[in-house]
C-alpha positions in Angstrom: 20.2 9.9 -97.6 20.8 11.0 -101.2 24.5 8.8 -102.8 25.0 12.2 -104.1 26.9 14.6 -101.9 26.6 17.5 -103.7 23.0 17.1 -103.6 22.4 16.4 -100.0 24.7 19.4 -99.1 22.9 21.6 -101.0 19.5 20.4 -99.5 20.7 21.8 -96.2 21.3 25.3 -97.6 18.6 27.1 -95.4 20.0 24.9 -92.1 23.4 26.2 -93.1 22.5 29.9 -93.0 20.8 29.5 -89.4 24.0 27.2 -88.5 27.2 28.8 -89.6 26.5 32.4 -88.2 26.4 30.6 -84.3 30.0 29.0 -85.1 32.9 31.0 -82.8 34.9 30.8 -86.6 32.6 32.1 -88.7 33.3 35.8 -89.9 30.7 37.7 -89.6 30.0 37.8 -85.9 26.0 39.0 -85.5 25.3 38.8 -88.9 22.3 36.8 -90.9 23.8 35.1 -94.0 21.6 35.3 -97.0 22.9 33.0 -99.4 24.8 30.1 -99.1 26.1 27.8 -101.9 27.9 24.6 -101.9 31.3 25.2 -103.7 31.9 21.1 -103.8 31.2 18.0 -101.6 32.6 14.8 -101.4 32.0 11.4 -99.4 34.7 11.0 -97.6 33.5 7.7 -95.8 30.1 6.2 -94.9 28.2 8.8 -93.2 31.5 11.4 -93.4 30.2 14.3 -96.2 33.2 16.8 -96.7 32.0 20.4 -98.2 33.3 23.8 -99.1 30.5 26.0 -99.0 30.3 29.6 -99.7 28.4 32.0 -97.5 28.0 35.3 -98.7 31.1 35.4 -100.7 33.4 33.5 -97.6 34.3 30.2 -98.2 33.8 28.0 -95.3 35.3 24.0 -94.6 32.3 22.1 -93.3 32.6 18.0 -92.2 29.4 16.9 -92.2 28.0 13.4 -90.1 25.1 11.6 -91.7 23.2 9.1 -89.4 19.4 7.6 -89.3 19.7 8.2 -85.1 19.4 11.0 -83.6 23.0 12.4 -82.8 24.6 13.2 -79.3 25.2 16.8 -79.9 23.6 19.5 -81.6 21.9 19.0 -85.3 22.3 20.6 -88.3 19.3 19.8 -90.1 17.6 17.1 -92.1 18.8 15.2 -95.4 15.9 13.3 -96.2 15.6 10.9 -93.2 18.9 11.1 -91.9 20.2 13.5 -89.1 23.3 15.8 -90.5 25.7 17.0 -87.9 28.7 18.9 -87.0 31.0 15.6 -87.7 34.5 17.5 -86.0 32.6 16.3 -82.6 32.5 12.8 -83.5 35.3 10.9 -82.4 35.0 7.6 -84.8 34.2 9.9 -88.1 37.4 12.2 -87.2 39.5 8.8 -86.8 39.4 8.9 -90.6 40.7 11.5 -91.4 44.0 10.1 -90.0 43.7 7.2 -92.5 43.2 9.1 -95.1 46.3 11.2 -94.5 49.0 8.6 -94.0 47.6 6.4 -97.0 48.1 9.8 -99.4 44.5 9.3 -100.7 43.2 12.2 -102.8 39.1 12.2 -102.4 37.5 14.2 -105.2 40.1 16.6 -105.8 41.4 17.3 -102.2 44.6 15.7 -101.1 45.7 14.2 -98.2 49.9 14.3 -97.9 51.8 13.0 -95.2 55.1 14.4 -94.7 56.2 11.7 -92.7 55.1 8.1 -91.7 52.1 8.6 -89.5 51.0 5.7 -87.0 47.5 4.8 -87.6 44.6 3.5 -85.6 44.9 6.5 -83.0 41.4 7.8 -81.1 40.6 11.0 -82.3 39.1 13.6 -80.2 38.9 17.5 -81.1 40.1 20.2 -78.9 37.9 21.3 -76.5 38.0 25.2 -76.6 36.9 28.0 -78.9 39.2 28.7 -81.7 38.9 30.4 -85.6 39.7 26.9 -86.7 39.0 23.4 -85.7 42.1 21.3 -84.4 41.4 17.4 -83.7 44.0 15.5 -81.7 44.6 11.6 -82.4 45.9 9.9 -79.8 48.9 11.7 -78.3 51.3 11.9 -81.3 49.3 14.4 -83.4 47.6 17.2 -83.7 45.2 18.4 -87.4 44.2 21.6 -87.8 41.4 22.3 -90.1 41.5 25.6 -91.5 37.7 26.8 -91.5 37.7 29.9 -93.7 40.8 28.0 -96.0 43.0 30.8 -97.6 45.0 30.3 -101.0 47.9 28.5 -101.3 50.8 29.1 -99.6 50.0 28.8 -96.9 51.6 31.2 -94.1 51.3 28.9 -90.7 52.1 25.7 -93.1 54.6 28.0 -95.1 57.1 29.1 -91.9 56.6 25.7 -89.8 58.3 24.3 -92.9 61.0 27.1 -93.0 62.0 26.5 -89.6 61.9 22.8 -89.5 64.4 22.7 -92.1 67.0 25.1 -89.8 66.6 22.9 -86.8 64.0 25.1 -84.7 63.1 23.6 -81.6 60.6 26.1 -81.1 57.8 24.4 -83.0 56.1 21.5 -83.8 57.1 19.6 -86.2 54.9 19.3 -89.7 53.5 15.6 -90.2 50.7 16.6 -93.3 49.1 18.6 -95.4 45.3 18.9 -96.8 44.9 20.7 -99.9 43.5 21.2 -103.1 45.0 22.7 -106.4 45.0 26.2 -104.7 43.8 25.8 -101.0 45.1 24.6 -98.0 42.7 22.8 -96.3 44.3 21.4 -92.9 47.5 21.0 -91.4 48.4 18.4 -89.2 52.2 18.4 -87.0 53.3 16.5 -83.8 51.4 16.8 -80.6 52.9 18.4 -77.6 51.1 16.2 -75.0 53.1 17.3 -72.0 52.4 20.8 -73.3 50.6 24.2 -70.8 49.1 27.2 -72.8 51.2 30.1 -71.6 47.8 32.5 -71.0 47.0 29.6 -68.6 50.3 29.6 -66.6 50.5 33.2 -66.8 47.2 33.9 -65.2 47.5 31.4 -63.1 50.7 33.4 -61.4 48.5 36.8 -61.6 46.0 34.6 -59.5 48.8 33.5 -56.7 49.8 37.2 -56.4 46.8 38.8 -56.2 45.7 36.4 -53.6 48.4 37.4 -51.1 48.1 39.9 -49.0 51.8 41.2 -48.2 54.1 39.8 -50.6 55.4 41.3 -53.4 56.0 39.4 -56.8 59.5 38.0 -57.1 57.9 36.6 -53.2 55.7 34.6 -54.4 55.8 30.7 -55.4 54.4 31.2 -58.9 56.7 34.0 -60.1 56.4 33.9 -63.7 59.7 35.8 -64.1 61.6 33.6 -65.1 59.5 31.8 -67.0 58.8 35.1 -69.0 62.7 35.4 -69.5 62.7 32.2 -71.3 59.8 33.2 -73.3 61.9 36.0 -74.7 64.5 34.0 -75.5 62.8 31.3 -77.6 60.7 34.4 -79.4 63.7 35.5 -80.2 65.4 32.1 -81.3 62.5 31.7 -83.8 63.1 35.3 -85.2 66.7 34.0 -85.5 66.1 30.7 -87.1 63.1 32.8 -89.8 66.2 35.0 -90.8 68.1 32.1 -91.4 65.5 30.6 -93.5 63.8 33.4 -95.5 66.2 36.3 -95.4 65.7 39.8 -94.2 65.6 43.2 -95.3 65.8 47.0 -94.1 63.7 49.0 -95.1 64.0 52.6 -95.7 62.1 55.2 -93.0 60.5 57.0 -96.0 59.1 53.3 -97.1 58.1 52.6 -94.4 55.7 55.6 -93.8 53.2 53.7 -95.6 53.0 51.4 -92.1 52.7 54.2 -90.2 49.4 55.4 -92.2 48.3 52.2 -92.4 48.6 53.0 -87.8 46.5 56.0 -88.6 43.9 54.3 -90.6 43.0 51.8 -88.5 42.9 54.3 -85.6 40.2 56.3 -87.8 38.1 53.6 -88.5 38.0 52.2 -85.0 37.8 56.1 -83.4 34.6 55.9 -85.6 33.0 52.4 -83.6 34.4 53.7 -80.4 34.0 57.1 -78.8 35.7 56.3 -75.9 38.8 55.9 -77.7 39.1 59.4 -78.5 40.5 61.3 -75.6 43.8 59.4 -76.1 44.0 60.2 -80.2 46.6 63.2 -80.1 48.8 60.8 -78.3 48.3 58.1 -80.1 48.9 60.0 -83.5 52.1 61.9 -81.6 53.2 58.6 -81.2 52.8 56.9 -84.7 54.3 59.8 -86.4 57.5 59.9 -83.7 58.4 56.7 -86.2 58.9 58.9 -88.8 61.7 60.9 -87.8 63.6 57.5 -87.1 67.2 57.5 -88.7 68.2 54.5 -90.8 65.6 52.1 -91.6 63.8 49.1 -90.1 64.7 45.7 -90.3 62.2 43.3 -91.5 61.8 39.4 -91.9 58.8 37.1 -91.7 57.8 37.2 -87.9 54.8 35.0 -86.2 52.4 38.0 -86.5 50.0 37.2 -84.1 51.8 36.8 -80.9 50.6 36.9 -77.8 50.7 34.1 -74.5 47.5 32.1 -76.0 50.2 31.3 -78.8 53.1 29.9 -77.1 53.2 26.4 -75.3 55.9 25.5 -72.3 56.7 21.8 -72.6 59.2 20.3 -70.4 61.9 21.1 -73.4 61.0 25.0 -72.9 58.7 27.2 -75.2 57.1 26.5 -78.0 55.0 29.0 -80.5 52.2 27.9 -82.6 49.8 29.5 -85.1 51.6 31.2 -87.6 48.7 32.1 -89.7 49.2 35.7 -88.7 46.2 38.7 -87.6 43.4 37.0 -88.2 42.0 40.6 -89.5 44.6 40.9 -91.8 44.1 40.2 -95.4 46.2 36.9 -96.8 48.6 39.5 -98.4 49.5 41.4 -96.2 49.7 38.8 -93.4 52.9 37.5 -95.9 54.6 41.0 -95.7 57.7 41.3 -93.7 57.7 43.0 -90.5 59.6 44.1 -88.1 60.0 41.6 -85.4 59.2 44.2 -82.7 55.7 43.8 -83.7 55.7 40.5 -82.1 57.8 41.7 -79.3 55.0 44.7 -78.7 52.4 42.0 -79.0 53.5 40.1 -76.6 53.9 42.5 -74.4 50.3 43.9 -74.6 49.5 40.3 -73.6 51.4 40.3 -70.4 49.1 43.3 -69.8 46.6 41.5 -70.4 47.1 38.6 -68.3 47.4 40.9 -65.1 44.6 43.3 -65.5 41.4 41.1 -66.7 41.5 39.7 -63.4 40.5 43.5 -62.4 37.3 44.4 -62.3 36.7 48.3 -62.5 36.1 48.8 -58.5 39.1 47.1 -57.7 41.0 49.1 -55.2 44.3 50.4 -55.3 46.8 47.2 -53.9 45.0 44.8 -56.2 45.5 47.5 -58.9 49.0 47.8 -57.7 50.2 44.3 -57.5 48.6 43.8 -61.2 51.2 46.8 -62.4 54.0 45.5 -60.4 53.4 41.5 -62.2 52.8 43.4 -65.7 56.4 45.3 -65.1 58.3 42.4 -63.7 57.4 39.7 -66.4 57.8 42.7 -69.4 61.1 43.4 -68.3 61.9 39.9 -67.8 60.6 38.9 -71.5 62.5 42.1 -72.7 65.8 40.9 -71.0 65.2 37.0 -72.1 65.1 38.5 -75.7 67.5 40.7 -75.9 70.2 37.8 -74.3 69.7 36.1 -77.7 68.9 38.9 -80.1 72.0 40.5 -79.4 70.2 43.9 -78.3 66.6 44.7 -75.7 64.3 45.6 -77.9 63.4 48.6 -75.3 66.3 50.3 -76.6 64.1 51.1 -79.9 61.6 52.6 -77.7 60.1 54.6 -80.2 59.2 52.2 -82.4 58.1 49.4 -79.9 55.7 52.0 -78.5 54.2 52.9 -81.6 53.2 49.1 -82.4 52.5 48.2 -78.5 49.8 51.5 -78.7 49.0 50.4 -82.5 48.0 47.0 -81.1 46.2 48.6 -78.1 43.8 50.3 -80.9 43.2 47.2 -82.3 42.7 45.2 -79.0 40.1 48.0 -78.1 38.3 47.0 -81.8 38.4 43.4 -81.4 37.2 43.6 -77.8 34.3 46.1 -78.8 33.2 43.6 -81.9 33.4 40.5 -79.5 33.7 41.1 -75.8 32.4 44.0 -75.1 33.0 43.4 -71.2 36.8 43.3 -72.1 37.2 46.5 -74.1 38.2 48.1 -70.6 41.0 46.3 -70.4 43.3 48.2 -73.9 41.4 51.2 -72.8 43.1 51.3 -69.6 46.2 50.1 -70.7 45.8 53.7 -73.4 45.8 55.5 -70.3 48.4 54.3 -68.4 50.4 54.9 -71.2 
């Protein structure tokens, strides 16, 4: 293998192209990539490559393994004898990256920061499901996110974990480390929740139990999720509480904030456009979106998680915890930072409890399943609703206007994501649009 890593990066250009388009985080689902350069590599440790390459104008956070044998999983391609490999599946490589963070090195420009005294000599093993970035746990105290398509510094999701570790929030993780160069963020790395259940899991899970009896209705049955859902809403709303505290808030004038309410429109243009279907519920959506006009007063803004939904949260035997706070993944960097209204991640949320009762529904299910799938949706909506309200001060039902303007703005976008990536889901939004 060539001592120079820019070099041997750059010999695996055409393997890149045919690789990075298969990845579940690259961007451009479906698409060939033409040209890809290497921005800068660096030799982390024997056999360990580190590279920002650039694929058609997105910049993308390779870790590449270099070995003379043949690899357990997949390869990459060729550098000059040597195998090169996805190195986030390799459990000894990915143990360095630990070191590297609590000693404070800086390799070639990128720096690794601890924020706290890390314990070293931990197994490292990455996460085992699909995600936009790449997360590799080490041992059971920590958890490192590499950021895949790494954005400018600030950082959002590094940006608010810090804000709301300084008030006290018990809703997240606490921040260990940071990766970064002069003006990216390359991987952040906080306390693992080992005791931890993904809340689409639990959730569905209690859909399951429902659907599965035959008479019972669901504040009968032994996985109720009411109450969990209550809770939910209450630490959603904690963290909303605790980002005030931290970063401020604002109202914003109605006539200001028109411009979101065009910004609704647009993106119910564009995806109208890739989606015929969508179009016999248009009037109402648009009826809908401009209802928020003709709101008195303004809207209260603040930095919110803004991209909420139950594959975000974690209950640990302490109670919930959010995660991710990188914000719509569609969203450019910008305006992910803009403040919102917090009812955005109230509607998204909701949408998701939607979600977790009606994918278990095929289209021929009949009427009780479809039923009992209502009745769940209802009962853990109201319940979150209730939950939030309790610390809020005030349901966020009462500004029905508004929250059903973003729950059907989120809908549309639902239906566009599922269209782009799971096309077998899109039926899912698109009932929920006409139930509404």
């Amino acid at each position: 293998m060539s001592t120079r890593p820019q070099h041997a990066v750059e010999s695996l250009a055409d393997d890149l192209r045919a690789w990075l388009p298969t990845q579940r985080w690259f961007a451009a689902k479906g698409a060939e990539v033409a040209d890809v350069r290497v921005d800068r590599a660096a030799m982390l440790a024997p056999g360990l490559i580190h590279a920002l390459v650039d694929a058609d104008g997105d910049l993308y956070q390779v870790l590449l393994g270099v070995q003379d044998d043949v690899p357990d999983g997949p390869v990459i391609g060729r550098i000059g004898q040597s195998y090169a490999f996805d190195a986030t599946q390799d459990s000894d490589l990915m143990a360095v990256l630990l070191g590297l963070l609590a000693e404070g090195r800086t390799e070639a420009g990128v720096r690794w920061t601890p924020e706290t005294e890390l314990v070293t000599g931990l197994r490292a093993r990455p996460i085992g499901v699909e995600q936009s970035n790449t997360s590799i746990v080490f041992g059971f105290h920590y958890i490192l996110k590499l950021f895949r398509r790494p954005a400018a510094s600030p950082n959002r999701d590094v940006e608010l974990h810090r804000a709301l570790h300084r008030v006290g929030s018990a809703q997240v993780a606490d921040p260990v480390g940071v990766v970064e160069t002069d003006d990216l963020v390359l991987g952040f790395a906080q306390r693992y929740l080992a005791d931890a259940a993904e809340g689409w899991a639990t959730a569905t899970a209690s859909v399951r139990d429902l659907l599965a009896e035959g008479d019972l209705h669901a504040g009968e049955v032994g996985g109720d999720f009411a109450g969990e859902s209550s809770r939910l809403g209450a630490a959603v709303a904690q963290v909303h509480v605790d980002l005030a505290a931290a970063l401020g808030t604002e109202v914003v004038p109605t006539d200001r904030f028109g411009r979101a309410v065009e910004a609704m429109h647009g993106r119910l243009d564009a995806v109208l456009a890739a989606v015929p279907a969508l179009a016999e519920h248009e009037s109402m959506l648009r009826e809908a979106f401009d209802a928020v006009r003709a709101l008195p007063g303004g809207v209260h803004v603040q930095q919110i998680h803004g991209d909420l939904h139950l594959g975000q949260v974690l209950r640990t035997a302490a109670g919930w915890v959010l995660i991710d706070f990188e914000g719509e993944p569609a969203a450019p960097v910008e305006e992910r930072m803009t403040p919102r209204s917090p009812l955005r991640d109230v509607a998204g949320m909701l949408r998701s409890f939607d979600y977790a009762a009606w994918q278990l529904l095929g289209s021929d299910d009949d009427h009780q399943r479809a039923t009992r799938a209502a009745e769940w949706s209802d009962r853990n909506r109201a319940s979150f609703c209730e939950g939030y309200g309790s610390v809020a001060g005030a349901d966020p039902r009462d500004s029905a206007v508004l929250l059903r303007a973003f729950e059907l703005d989120k809908a549309v976008y639902e239906v566009a994501y599922e269209h782009r990536n799971r096309p077998e889901w899109v039926r899912v939004p698109l009932a929920a649009l006409r139930r509404a």
